[in-house]
C-alpha positions in Angstrom: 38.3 -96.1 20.7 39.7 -92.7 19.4 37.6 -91.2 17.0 39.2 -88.6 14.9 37.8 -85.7 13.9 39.1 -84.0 10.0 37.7 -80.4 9.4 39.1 -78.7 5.9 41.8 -76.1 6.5 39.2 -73.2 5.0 37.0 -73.5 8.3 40.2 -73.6 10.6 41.2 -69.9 9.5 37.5 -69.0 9.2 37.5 -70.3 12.8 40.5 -68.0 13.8 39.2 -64.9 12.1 35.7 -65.3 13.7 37.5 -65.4 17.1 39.4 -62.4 16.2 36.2 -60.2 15.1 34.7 -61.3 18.6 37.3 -60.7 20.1 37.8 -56.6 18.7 34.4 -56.3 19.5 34.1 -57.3 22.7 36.8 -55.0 23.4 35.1 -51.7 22.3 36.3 -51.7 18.6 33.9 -48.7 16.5 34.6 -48.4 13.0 36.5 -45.3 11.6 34.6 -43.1 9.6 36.7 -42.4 6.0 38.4 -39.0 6.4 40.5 -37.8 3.6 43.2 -37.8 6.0 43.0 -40.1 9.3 45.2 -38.2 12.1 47.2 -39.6 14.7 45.3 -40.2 17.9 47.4 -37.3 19.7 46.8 -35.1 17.0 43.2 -35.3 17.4 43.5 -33.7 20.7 45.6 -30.7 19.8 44.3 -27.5 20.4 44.7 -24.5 18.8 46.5 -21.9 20.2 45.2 -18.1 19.0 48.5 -16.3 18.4 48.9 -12.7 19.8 46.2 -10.4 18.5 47.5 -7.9 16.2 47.6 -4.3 17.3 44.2 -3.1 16.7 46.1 0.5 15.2 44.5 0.0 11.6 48.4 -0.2 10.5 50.1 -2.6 7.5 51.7 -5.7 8.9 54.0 -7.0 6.3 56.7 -9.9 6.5 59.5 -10.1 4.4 61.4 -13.6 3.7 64.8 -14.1 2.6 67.4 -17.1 2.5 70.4 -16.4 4.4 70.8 -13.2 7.4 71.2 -10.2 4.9 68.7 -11.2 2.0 65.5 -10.2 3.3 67.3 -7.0 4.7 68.6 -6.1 1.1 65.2 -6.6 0.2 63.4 -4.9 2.8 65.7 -2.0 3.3 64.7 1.4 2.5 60.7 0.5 2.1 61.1 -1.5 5.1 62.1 1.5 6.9 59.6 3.9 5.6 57.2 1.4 6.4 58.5 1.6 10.2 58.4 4.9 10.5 55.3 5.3 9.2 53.8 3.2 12.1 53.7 -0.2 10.2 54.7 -3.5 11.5 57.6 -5.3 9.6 59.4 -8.4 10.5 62.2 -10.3 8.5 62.4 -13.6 8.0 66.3 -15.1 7.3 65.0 -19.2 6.5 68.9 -20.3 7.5 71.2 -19.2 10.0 74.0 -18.3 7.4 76.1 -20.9 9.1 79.1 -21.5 6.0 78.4 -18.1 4.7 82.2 -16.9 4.8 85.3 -18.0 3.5 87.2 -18.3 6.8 84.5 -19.0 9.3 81.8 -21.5 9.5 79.3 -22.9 12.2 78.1 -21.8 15.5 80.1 -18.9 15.7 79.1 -17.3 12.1 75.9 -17.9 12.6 75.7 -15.9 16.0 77.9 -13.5 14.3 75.4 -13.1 11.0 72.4 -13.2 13.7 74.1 -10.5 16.0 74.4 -8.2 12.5 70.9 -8.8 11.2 69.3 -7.7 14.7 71.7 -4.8 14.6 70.5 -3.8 11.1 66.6 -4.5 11.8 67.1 -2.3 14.8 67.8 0.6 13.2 65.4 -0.2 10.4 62.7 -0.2 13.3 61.6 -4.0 12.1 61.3 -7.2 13.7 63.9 -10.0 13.2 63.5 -13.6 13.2 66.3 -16.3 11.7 65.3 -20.0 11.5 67.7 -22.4 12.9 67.8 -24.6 9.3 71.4 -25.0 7.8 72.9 -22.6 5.1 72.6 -24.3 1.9 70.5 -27.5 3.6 66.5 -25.6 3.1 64.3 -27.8 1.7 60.6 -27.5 0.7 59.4 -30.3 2.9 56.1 -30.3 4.6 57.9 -29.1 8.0 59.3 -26.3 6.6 56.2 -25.4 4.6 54.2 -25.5 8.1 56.9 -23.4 9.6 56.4 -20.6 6.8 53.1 -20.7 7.4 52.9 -20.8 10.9 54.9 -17.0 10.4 52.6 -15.7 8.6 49.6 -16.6 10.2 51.1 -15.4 13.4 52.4 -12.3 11.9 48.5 -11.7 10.5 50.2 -10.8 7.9 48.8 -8.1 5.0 51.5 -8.8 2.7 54.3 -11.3 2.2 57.7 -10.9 -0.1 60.2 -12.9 -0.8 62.6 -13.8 -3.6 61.3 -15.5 -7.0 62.3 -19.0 -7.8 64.5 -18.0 -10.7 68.1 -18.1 -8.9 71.1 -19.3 -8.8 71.5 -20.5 -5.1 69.2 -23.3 -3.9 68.2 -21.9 -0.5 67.0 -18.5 -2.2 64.8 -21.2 -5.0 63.4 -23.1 -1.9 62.7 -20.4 0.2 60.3 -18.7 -3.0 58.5 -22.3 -3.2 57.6 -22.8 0.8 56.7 -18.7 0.3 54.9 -19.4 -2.5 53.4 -22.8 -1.1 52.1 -20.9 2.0 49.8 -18.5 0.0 47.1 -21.2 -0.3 47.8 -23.1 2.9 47.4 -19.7 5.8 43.7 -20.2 5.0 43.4 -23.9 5.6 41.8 -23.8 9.0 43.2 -27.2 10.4 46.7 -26.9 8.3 49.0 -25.7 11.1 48.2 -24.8 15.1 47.5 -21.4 14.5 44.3 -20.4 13.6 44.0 -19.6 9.3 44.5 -15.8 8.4 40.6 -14.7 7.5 42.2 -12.8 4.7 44.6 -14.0 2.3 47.7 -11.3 1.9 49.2 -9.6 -0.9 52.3 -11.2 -1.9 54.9 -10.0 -4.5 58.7 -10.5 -5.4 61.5 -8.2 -4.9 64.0 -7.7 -7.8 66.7 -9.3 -9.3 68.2 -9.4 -12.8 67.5 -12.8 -13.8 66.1 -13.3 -17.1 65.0 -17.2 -17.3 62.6 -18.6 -17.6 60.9 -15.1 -17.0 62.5 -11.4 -16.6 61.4 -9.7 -13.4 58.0 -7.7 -14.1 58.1 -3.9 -12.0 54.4 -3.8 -10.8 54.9 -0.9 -8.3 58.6 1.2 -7.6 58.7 2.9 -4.7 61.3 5.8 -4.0 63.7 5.3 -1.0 65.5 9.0 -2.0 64.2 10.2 1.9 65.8 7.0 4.2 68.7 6.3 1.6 71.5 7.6 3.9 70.3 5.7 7.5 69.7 2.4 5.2 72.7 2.4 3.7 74.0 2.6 7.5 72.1 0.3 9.0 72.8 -2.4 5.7 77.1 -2.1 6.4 76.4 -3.1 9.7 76.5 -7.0 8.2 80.6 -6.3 7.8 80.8 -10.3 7.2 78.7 -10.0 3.9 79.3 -6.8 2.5 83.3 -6.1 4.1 84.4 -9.0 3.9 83.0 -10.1 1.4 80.9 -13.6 2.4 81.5 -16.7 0.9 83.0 -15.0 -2.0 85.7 -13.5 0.1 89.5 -13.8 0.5 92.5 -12.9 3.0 93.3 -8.8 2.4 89.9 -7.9 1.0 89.0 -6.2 4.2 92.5 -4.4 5.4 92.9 -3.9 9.6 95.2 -0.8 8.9 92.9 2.6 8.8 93.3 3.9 5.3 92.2 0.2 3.9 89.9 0.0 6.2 88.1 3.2 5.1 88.6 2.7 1.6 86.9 -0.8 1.9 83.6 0.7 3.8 83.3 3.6 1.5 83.6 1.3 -1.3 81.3 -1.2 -0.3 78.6 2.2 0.3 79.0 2.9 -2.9 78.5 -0.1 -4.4 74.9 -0.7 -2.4 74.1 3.2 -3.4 74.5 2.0 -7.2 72.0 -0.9 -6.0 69.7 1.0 -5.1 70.3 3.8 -7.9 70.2 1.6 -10.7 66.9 0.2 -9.8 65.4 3.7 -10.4 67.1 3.9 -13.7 65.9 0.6 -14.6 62.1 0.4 -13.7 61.5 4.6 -14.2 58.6 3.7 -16.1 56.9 2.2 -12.5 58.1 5.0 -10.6 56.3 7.8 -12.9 53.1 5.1 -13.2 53.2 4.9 -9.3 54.0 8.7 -8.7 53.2 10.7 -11.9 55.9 11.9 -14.1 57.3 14.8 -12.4 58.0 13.0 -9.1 58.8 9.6 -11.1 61.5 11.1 -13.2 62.9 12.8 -10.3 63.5 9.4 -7.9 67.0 8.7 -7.4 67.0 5.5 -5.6 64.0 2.9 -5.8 63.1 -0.8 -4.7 60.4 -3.0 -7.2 58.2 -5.1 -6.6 56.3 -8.0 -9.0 52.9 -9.0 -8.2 52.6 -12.8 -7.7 49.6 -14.9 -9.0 49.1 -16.1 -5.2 47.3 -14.3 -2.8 45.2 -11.8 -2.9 45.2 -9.7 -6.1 45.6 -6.3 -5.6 44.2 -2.9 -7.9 46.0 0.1 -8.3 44.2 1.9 -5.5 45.1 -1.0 -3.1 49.2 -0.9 -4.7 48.8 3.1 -2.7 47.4 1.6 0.7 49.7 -0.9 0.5 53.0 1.6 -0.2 51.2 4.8 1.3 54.3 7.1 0.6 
């Protein structure tokens, strides 16, 4: 006789779970302590990598981000190189490789041609050039890219940081200002990145432009470039595929290959970075003579501004003359 044996279908998956516990335990299982964030297991056994110590010379090291190869040297320029010759350590940061910034040429080739310029002009500002491999017009403030700007300055041990503000009209210079400006809290963070944190937060500011919304630049220290105008402006026309030729904005004929074009374009294009860097001096005098005093503030002829941000390390006006000791 078959006897037949009913159990409700509640026990048979309480059956099958119990087997399962059993089953994790026997097989080591520990439970996870809560963490407010659980890491891969190959993550947990990264280790972190102490970059190069930084020269032990009791000298500034400042890094200087821009968009596109020629934006952080137009906004390093002549206080990068008085920085350099002073002894200080500057590096420039181009966050895309300029890569459809021309109106004839595009990909690899510009960008090893914009690369090729930038080292050129960083040489002979005495600064150190770096230019992420990231797309012209495709920079995006994702959590890579964030780690990647602060990776740079933690391994720069940095002192202070520039970049561009967020008010702009091109994307890439907008985004680059937000990783920038999402870095200042995250170089600290001791587990944020493979480098180890900075142990003192830098000094970051803005460099000028003429935008007015949602807020006009604010001129919190001018600085005087009157001394190094003449080798910047050199080094600067070096980037012929910006400045020449005129970038992305460019056309056929605005560079002519016969001589007396040829001149007349460079000489033009000198002028119109000396005005750059003239106006500036007109425009934030009041700085100049609060940085300087008023005889030597009225009597700057080309300057470069700066705006304090509300990141980072808050500097006074004695720090603003340690910081720009010329």
């Amino acid at each position: 006789m078959k006897i037949r044996m009913r159990f409700p279908a509640w026990a048979l998956v309480a059956a099958c779970a119990l087997g399962i516990l059993v089953g994790e335990f026997s097989s080591g299982w520990r439970p996870q302590l809560a963490t407010a964030h659980a890491a891969p297991p190959q993550a947990a056994m990264t280790q972190v990598v102490p970059p190069q110590p930084a020269p032990a010379d009791g000298k500034l090291r400042i890094i200087i981000f821009g968009a596109h190869p020629d934006d952080p040297q137009y906004e390093g320029a002549g206080v990068a190189m008085k920085w350099a010759k002073a002894g200080h350590h500057v590096k420039l940061v181009c966050a895309t490789n300029g890569d459809i910034g021309h109106w004839a040429s595009a990909g690899g080739p510009l960008a090893l041609r914009r690369l090729n310029e930038v080292k050129e002009v960083d040489r002979r500002l005495g600064v150190a050039t770096e230019v992420l491999d990231i797309h012209d017009g495709e920079i995006m403030p994702t959590l890579e890219n964030r780690r990647t700007f602060a990776r740079l300055i933690r391994e720069w041990n940095a002192d202070v940081v520039i970049s561009p503000r967020p008010n702009d009209y091109h994307p890439d210079h907008r985004y680059t200002s937000i990783l920038v400006q999402d870095s200042a809290y995250m170089v600290g963070v001791p587990f944020f990145t493979d480098v180890p944190p900075l142990r003192r937060n830098p000094v970051y500011f803005y460099s000028q432009d003429r935008f007015q919304r949602p807020n006009p630049f604010r001129a919190d220290v001018a600085i005087g470039i009157d001394d190094v105008i003449e080798p910047t402006l050199d080094a600067l026309l070096v980037m012929e595929s910006q400045i020449q030729e005129g970038g992305a904005d460019g056309h056929p004929g605005i560079f002519p290959d016969d001589p007396a074009g040829h001149k007349k374009r460079n000489d033009d294009s000198r002028r119109n970075l000396e005005r750059r860097y003239a106006s500036a001096a007109d425009r934030y005098r009041d700085a100049l003579i609060k940085f300087y005093g008023e005889a030597k503030g009225k009597s700057v002829h080309y300057a470069q501004a700066f705006e304090i941000t509300e990141y980072g390390r808050q500097p006074s006006q004695a720090d603003l003359h340690q910081i720009f000791p010329f």
